[in-house]
N, C-alpha and C positions, 0 to 999 in steps of 0.2 A: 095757185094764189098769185094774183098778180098786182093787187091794192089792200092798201089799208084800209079798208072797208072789207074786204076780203077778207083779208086775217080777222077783223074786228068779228066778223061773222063764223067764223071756222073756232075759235074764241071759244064764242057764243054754245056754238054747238056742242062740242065738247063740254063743255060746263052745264050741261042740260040735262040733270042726272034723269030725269024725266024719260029722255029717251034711250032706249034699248043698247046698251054697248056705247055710247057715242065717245066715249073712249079713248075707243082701238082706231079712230079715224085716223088717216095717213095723209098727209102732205105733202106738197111742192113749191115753192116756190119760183116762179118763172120772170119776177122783175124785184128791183130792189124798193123796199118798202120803207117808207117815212110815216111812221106814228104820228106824227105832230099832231096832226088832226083830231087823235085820240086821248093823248098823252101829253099832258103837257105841266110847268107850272105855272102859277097864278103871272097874270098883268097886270097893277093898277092903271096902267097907261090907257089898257084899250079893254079895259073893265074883264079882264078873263077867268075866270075861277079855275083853280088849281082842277085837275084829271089825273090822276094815279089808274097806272094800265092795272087792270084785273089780269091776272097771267092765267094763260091754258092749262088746267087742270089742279087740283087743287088736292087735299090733303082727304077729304070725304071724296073728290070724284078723280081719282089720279089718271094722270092721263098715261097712254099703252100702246098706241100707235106709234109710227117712222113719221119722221119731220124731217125733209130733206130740205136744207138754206137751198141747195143746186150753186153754190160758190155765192151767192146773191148777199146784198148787204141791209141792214134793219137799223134805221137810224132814228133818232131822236126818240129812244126809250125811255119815259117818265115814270117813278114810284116813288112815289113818298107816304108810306103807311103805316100801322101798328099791327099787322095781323100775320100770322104764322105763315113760312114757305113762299115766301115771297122773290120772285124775279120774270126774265119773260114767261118761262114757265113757274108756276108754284109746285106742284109737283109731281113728276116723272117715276112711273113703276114697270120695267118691263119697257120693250122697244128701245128706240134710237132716233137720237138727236145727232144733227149731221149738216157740216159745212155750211158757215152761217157766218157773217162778220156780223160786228157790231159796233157801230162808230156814233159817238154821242150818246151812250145810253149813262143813266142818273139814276142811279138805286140806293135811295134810303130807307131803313127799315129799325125799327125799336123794339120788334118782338126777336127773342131769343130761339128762336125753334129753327130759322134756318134762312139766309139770303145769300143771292149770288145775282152775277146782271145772268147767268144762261136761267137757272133753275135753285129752287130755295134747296130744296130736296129730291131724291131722287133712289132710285132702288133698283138693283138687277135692270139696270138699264146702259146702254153703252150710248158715250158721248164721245163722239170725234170728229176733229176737224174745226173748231170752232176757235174764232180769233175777235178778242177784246183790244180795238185801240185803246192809246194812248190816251185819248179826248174825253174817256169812259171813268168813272168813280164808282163804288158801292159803297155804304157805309153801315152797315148794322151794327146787332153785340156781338151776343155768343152764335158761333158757329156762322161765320162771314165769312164767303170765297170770289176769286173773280170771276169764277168760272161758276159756282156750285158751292153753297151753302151747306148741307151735310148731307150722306149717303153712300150708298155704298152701292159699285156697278165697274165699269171699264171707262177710263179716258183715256183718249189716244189724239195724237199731233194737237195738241192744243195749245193757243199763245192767250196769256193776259198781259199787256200793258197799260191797265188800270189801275188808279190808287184803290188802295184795298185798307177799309177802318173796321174797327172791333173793338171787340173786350177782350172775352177768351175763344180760344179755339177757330184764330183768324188765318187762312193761306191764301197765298195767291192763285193758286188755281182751284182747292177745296176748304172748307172754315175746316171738318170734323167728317172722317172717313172711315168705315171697316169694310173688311172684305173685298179692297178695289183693288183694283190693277189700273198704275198710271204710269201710262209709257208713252214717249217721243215728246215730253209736253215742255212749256216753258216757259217763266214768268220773269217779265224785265218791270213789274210796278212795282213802288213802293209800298211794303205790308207794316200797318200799325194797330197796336193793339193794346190797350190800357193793361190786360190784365197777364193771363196765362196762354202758355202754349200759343206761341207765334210763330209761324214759319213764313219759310217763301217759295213754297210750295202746296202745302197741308201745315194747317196749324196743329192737328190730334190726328193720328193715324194708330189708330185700334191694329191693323190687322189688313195686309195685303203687301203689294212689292211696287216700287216704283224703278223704273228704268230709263236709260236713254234721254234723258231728262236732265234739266238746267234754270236757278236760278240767279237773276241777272240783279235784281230788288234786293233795296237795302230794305232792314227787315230791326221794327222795335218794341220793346212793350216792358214787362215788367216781370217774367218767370218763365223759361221754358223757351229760351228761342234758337231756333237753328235756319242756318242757310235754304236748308231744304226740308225740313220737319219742325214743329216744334217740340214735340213729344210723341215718341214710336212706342207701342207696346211691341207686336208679332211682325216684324216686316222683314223683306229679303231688299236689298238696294244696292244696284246692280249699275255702275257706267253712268255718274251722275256727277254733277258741277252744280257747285254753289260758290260764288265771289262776292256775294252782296255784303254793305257793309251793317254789321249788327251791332245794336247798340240796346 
C-alpha cells in the first residue's frame, strides 16, 4: 500500500463481508500515508462536510490478517462517531498489527464498547511496535485507550504520547484488558477519566502481566487510579515505573 486511496480500498475490501475470507488479508505498507483526503473535519470556510474514517474491520467482520506500518507513518486520522469499536482499526481478532506511527490522529467516540487511535477492540491478536505522537488525542467513555480501547492479545514496544479522555475504564496504552501480556511498552500522555478505574497504563486489567514497562502521564479521575493500573484483578508485574502525577 502506498496511498491513501490504497488503504481506502484494502479498507473496502476487508469490510466486504460478501467476499470469501477477505478478512485474513495481509498488508504492507511501502510510503507514508495522509488520510486527509478521506478523513477529515468539517470547514465552513471551504464549505467541507465532516468524514469520520470507517476503520478495517469491524466487530460483525473482524479483521485476521498481519498489517505491517514497515516503520511508515499514517497521519491526519479523523473519527468522530457514536458507534461501537471504533479507531483506525474497529476491530482486530487473531493476526498482528505491526510498526506503525501515528501523528495527527483525532479520535472521538460516545459509544461505550471500545475506542483507541490503533484499534477499538481486539482479541488474541498481537500488537507491537506502534508509536502515538504527542500531536494525537482520543477521547471516548467506557473502555478508552491510546493504543486500544478493550481486549485481550500481546502488546509489545509500544509508546502513547497522546491525551487519553474517558469515563471508566480509561489507560493510556489499553481502556479494559484480560488475558494480555504488555511488555516493553510506555505512556508519557496525559490519562483522564471522569469516572472509575484510571490508569496510565490500563485503566481495568482483569487478568494477564505487564512488564518492562513505564508510565510517564499524570493520570486523573474520580475511583480507582494508579500510575500504571487503575484496578488489577489476576496480574503478575514485573520491572515497571510509574512517576506520573495522580490526582
Amino acid at each position: 500500500i502506498s496511498s491513501a486511496a490504497e488503504l481506502a480500498w484494502f479498507r473496502d475490501y476487508v469490510n466486504n463481508e460478501s467476499l470469501y475470507e477477505s478478512q485474513y488479508a495481509s498488508a504492507t505498507l511501502t510510503e507514508d500515508i495522509d488520510l486527509s483526503e478521506f478523513c477529515h473535519a468539517a470547514d465552513a470556510a471551504t464549505n467541507t462536510k465532516e468524514l469520520s474514517w470507517d476503520p478495517i474491520g469491524n466487530s460483525d467482520n473482524k479483521y485476521q490478517g498481519t498489517f505491517d506500518g514497515n516503520g511508515k507513518t499514517i497521519r491526519n486520522l479523523y473519527i468522530n462517531t457514536t458507534y461501537i469499536f471504533r479507531g483506525f482499526f474497529g476491530y482486530a481478532n487473531g493476526g498482528s498489527i505491526k510498526n506503525i506511527t501515528f501523528d495527527n490522529a483525532k479520535v472521538k467516540n460516545t459509544n461505550k464498547f471500545g475506542t483507541g487511535i490503533l484499534t477499538g477492540g481486539f482479541e488474541k491478536c498481537t500488537i507491537e511496535n506502534i508509536k502515538i505522537l504527542a500531536n494525537c488525542s482520543v477521547e471516548g467513555t467506557e473502555n478508552t485507550g491510546g493504543i486500544a480501547g478493550a481486549g485481550a492479545g500481546n502488546i509489545s514496544n509500544c509508546e502513547n504520547r497522546a491525551m487519553v479522555n474517558g469515563t471508566n475504564k480509561v489507560g493510556g496504552i489499553v481502556g479494559n484488558c484480560y488475558d494480555n501480556t504488555i511488555s516493553s511498552c510506555a505512556n508519557y500522555g496525559a490519562v483522564t477519566g471522569t469516572g472509575y478505574a484510571v490508569g496510565g497504563m490500563v485503566g481495568y486489567f482483569s487478568s494477564g502481566t505487564m512488564q518492562n514497562s513505564a508510565n510517564y502521564g499524570d493520570i486523573s479521575g474520580d475511583a480507582l487510579l494508579g500510575n500504571l493500573i487503575g484496578y488489577a484483578n489476576i496480574c503478575n508485574i514485573n520491572n515497571v515505573l510509574g512517576i506520573g502525577n495522580i490526582t
